[in-house]
N, C-alpha and C positions, 0 to 999 in steps of 0.2 A: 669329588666323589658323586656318583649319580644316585640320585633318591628312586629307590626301589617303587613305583608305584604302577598300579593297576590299573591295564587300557580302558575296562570295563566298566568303572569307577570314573576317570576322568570323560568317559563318554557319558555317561548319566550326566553328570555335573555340567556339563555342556548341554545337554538335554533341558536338564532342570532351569538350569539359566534363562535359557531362549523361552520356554514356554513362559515363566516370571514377567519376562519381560514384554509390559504391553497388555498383561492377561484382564480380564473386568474380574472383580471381585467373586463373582459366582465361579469364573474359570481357577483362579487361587482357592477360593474353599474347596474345588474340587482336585485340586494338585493336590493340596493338604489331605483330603481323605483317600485318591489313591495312594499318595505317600505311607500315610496312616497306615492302611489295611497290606498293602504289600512289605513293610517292614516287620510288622505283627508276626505275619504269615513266613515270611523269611528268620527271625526270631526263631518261630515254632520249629521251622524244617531245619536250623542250624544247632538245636538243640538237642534234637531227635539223633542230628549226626553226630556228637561230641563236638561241634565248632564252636569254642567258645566265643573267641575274636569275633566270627561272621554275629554271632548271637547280642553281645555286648554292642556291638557298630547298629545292630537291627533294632534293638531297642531303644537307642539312642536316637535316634533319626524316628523313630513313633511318639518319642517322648518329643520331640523338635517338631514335629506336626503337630501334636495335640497342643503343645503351649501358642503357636502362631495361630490355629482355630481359636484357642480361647481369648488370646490377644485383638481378634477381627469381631469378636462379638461386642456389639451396642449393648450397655447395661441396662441400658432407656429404653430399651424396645425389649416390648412384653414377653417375647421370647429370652429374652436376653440370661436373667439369672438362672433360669432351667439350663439353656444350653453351656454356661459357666460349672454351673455344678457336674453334668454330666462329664463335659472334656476335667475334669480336675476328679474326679473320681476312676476316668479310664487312666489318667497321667498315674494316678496313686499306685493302679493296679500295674499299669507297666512299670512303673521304677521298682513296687516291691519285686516283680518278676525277673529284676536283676540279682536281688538278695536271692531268693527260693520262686525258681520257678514254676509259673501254673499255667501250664498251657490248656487247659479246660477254660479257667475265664481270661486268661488271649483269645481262645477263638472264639468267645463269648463276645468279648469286645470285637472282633473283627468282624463278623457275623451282623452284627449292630450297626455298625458303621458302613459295613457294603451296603444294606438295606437302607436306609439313609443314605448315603450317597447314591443307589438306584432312582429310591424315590425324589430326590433332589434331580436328578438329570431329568425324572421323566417328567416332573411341573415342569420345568425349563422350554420342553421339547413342546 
């Protein structure tokens, strides 16, 4: 029996892999926050349609960014417990937004997060 699966899905995941692989650690926090901020945003726009599936998969994969951001943080470094708190207060507010959703603070959080990740590329640059 052939597994029903989707081209567009296995191309990302091919996608995702290849940039993984090889990336410095500034290039992985930045998969992870555009990971973040487009599943948010995908979230918002599948719930808006009645998608549940798209909505639950969206949220899942934001909750799987923010734990791997919070996993890459040094405790030791002075930034460290701020940036723990923050990712583990966004993680709180996406998993509640599976029970009852709130797309006011999702784009709260996203909104957040692009800004940060802007300001992150443009020290880089």
């Amino acid at each position: 029996m052939l597994l029903h699966r989707d081209p567009c899905e296995a191309y990302r995941r091919v996608d995702f892999d290849a940039r993984v692989k090889g990336a410095t650690s500034l290039q992985l926090v930045d998969l992870c926050l555009e990971q973040l901020t487009g599943s948010i945003g995908r979230a918002i726009y599948a719930e808006a349609h009645g998608d549940n599936a798209a909505k639950s998969a969206a949220l899942t994969r934001a909750t799987a960014a923010l734990t791997a951001l919070q996993l890459g943080v040094d405790p030791e470094n002075p930034t460290g417990p701020a940036l723990i708190h923050m990712y583990q207060t966004a993680r709180k507010s996406v998993l509640d937004s599976a029970v009852r959703f709130d797309a006011a603070t999702l784009q709260a959080i996203r909104a957040d997060f692009i800004e940060i990740r802007a300001a992150m590329l443009g020290s880089a640059g």
